[in-house]
MDAnalysis code that builds the backbone (N, CA, C; Angstrom):
import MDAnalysis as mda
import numpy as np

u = mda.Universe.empty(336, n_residues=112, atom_resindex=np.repeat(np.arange(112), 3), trajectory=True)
u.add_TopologyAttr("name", ["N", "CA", "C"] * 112)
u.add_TopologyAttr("resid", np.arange(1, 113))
u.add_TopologyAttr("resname", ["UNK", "UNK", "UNK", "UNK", "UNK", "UNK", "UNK", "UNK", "UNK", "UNK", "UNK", "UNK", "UNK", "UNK", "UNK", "UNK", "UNK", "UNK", "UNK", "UNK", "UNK", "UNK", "UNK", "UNK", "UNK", "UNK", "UNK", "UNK", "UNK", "UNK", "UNK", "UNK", "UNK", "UNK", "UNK", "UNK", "UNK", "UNK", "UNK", "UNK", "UNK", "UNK", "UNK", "UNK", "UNK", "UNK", "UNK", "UNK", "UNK", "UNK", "UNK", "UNK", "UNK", "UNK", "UNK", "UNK", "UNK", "UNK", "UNK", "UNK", "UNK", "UNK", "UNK", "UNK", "UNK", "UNK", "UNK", "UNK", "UNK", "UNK", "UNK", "UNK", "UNK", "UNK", "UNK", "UNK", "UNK", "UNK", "UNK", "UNK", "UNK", "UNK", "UNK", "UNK", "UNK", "UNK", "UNK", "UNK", "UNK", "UNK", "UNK", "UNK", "UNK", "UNK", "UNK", "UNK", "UNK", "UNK", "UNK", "UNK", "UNK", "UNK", "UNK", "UNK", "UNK", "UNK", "UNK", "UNK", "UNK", "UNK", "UNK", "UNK"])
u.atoms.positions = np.array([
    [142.076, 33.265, 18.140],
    [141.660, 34.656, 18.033],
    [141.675, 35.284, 19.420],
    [141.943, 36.829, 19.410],
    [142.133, 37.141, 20.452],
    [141.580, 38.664, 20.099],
    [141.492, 39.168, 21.520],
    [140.726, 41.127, 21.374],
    [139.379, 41.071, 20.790],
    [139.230, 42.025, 20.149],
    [138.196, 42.471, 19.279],
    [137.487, 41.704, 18.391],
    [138.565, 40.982, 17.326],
    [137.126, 40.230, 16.900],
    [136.969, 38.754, 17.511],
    [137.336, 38.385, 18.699],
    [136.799, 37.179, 19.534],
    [135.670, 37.775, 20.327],
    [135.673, 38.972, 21.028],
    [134.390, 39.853, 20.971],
    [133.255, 39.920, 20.234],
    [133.618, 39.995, 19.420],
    [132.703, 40.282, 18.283],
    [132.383, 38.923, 18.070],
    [132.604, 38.119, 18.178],
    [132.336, 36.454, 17.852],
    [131.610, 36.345, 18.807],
    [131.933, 36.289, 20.325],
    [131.071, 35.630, 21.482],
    [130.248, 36.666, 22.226],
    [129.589, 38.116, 21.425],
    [129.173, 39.122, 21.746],
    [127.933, 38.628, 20.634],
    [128.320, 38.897, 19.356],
    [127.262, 38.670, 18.720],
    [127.034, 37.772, 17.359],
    [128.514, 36.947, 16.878],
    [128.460, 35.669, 16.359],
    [127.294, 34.455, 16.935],
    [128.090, 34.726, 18.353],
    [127.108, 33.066, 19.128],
    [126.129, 33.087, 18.959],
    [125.533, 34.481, 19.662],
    [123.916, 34.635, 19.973],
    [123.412, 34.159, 18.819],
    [123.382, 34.920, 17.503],
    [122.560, 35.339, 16.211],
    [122.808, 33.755, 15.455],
    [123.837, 32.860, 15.502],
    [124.435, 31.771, 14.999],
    [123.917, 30.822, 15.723],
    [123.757, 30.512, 16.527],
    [123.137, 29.808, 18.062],
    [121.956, 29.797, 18.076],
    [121.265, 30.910, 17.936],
    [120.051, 30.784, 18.172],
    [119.402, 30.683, 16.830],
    [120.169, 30.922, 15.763],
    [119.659, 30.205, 14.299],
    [119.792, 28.574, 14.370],
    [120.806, 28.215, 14.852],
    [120.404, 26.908, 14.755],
    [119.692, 25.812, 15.651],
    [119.791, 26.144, 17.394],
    [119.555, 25.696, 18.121],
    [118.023, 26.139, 18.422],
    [117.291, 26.920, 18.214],
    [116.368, 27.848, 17.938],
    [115.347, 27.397, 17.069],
    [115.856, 28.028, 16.387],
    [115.123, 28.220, 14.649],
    [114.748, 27.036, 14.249],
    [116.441, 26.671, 13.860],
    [115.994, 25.660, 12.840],
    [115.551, 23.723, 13.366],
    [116.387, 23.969, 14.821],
    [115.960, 22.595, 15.473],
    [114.658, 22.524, 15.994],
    [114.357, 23.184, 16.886],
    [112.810, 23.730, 17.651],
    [111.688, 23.245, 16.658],
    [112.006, 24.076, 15.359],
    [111.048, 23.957, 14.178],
    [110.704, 22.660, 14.020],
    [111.592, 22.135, 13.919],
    [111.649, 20.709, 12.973],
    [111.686, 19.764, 14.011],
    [111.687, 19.870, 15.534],
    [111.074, 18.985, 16.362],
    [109.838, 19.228, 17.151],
    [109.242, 20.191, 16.930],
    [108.069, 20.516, 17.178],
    [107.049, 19.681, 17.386],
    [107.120, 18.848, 15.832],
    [106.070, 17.776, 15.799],
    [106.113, 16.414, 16.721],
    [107.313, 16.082, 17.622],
    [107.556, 15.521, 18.494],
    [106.771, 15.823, 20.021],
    [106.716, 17.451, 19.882],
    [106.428, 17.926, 21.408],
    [107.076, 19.094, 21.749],
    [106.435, 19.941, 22.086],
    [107.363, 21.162, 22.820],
    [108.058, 20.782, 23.943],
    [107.586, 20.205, 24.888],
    [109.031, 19.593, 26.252],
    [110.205, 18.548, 25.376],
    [109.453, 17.840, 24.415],
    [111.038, 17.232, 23.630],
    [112.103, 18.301, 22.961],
    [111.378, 18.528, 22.232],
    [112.279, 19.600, 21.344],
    [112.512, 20.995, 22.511],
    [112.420, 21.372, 23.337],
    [113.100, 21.942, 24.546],
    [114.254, 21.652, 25.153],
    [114.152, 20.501, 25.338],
    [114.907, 19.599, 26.297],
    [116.132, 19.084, 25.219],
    [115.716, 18.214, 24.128],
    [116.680, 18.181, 23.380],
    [117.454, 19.445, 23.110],
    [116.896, 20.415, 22.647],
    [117.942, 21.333, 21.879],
    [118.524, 22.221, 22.934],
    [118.161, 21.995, 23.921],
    [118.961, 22.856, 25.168],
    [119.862, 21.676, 25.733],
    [120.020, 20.232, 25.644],
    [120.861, 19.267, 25.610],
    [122.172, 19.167, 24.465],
    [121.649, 19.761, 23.359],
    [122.519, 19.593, 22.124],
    [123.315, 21.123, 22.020],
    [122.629, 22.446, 22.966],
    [123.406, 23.374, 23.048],
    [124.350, 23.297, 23.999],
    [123.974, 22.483, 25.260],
    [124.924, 22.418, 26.483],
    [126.134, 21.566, 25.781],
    [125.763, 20.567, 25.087],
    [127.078, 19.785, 24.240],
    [128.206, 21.011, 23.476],
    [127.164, 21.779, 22.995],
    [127.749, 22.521, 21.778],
    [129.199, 23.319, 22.521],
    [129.064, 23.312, 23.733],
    [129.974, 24.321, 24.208],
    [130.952, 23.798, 24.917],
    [131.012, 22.113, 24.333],
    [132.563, 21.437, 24.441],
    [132.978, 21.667, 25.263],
    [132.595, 21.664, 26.982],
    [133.373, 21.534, 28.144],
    [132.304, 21.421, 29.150],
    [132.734, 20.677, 30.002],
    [131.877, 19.806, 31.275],
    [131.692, 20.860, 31.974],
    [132.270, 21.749, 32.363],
    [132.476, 23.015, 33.023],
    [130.723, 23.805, 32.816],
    [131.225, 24.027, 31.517],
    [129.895, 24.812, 30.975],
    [128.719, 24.191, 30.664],
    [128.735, 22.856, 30.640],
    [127.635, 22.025, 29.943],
    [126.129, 22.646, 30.792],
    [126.379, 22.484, 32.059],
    [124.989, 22.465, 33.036],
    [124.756, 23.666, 32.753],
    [125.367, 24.978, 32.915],
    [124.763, 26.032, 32.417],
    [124.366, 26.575, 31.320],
    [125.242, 25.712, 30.192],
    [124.429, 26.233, 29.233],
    [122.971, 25.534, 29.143],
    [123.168, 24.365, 29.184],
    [122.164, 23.439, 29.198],
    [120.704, 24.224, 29.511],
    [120.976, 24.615, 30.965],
    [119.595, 25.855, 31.959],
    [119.221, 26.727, 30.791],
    [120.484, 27.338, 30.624],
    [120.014, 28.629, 29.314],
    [119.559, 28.139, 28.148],
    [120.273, 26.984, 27.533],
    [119.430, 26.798, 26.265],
    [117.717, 26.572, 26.483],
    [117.240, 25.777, 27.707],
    [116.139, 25.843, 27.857],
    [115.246, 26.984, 28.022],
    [115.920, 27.921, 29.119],
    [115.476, 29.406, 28.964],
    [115.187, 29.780, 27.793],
    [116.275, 29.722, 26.887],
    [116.268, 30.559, 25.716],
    [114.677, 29.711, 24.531],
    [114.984, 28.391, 24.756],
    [113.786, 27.809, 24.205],
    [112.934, 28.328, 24.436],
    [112.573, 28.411, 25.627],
    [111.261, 28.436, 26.376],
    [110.848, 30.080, 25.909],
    [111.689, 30.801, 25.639],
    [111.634, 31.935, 25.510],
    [110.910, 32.338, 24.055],
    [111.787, 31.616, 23.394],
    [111.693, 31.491, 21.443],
    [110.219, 31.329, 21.414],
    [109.771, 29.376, 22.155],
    [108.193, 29.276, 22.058],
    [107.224, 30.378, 22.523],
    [107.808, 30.886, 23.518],
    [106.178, 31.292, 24.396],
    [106.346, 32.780, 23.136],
    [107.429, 33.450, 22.916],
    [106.779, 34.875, 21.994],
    [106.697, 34.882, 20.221],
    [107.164, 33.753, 20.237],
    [107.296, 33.349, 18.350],
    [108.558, 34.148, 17.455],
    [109.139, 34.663, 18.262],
    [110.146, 35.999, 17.685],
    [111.926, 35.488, 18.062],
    [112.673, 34.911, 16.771],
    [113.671, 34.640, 17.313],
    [115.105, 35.934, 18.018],
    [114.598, 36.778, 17.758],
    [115.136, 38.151, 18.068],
    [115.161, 38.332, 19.542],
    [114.371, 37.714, 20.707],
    [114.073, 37.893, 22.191],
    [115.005, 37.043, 22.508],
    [115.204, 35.805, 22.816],
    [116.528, 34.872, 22.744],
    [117.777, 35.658, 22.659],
    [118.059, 35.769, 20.974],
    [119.397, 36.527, 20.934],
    [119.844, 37.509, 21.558],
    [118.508, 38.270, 21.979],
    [118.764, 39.705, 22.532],
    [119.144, 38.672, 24.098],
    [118.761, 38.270, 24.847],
    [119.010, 37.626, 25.852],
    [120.744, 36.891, 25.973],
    [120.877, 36.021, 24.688],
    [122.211, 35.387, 25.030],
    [123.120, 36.756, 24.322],
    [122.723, 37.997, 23.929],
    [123.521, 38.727, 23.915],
    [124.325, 39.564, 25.051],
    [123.267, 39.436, 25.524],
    [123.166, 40.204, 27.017],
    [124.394, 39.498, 27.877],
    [124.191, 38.334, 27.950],
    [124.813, 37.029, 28.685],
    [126.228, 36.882, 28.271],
    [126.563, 37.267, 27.186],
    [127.856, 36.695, 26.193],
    [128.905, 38.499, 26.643],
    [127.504, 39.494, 26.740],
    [128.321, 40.450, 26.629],
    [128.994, 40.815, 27.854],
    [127.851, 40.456, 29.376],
    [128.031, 40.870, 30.562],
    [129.831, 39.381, 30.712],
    [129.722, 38.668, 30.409],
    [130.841, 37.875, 30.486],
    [131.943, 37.944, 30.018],
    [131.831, 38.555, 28.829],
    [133.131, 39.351, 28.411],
    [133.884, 40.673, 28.823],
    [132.985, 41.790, 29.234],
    [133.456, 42.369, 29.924],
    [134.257, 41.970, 31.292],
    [133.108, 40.721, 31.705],
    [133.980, 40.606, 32.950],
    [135.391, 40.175, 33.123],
    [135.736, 39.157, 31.605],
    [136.792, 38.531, 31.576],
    [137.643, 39.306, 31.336],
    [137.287, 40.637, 30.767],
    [138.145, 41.896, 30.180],
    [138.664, 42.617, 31.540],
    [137.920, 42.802, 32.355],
    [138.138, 43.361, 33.423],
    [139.184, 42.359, 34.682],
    [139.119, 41.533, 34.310],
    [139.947, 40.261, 35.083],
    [141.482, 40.329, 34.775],
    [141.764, 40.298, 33.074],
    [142.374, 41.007, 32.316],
    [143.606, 41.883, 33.151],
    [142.388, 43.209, 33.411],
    [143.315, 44.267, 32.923],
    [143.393, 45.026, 34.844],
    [142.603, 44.032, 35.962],
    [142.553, 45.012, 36.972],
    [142.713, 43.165, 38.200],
    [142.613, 42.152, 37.487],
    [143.087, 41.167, 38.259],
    [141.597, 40.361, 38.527],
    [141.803, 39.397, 39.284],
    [140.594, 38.259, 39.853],
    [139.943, 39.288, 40.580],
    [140.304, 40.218, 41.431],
    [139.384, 41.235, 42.104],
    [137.961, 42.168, 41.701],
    [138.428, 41.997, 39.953],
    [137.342, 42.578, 39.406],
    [136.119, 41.728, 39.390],
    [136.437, 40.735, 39.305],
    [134.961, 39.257, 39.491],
    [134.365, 39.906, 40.524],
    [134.290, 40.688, 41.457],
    [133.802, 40.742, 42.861],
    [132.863, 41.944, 42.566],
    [133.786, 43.269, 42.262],
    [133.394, 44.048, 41.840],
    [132.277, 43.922, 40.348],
    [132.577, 43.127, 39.150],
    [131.774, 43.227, 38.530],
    [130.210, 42.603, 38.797],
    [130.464, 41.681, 39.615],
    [129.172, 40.620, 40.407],
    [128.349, 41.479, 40.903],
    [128.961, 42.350, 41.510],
    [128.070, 43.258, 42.601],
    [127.366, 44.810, 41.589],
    [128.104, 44.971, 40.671],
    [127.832, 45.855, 39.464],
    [126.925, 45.180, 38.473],
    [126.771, 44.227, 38.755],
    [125.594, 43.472, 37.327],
    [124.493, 42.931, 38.206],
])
């Protein structure tokens, strides 16, 4: 997939899909283990989720963020709104890489 609806996939597929499962439904159901387990795991099993060594460590940080985020307000809506944010500021940038060269990384860094 390519354009618009790969956008639309890693704009607001991931977030809302992602954070239903990595979130919601894992968090929940390891709870009774421990909040630093079920943290740690499911921000381990999201850094996997994104199938490249590249990305692992960062997602890894964020899935914990995003945990940590889910627990402390009870609302899975703060998260998504967060890895929306994240999915969206990155696509633009890649859009802009695109269409104006590697130069735009510089420019968009300093714009976000």
């Amino acid at each position: 997939m390519n354009g618009i609806p790969m956008l639309l996939v890693a704009m607001i597929g991931a977030p809302v899909f992602e954070k239903l499962i990595f979130r919601k439904f894992f968090i929940d159901r390891l709870l009774p283990f421990g909040e630093k387990a079920a943290v740690i795991f499911t921000a381990l099993l999201f850094g996997m989720a994104h199938m490249n060594a590249g990305q692992f460590f960062l997602a890894f940080l964020l899935g914990l963020l995003l945990a940590l985020v889910y627990l402390r307000t009870g609302n899975i809506l703060y998260p998504m709104a967060l890895h929306f944010m994240i999915n969206t500021t990155a696509s633009l940038d890649a859009i802009g890489c695109m269409i104006f060269g590697d130069v735009f990384d510089t420019i968009w860094l300093i714009l976000v």
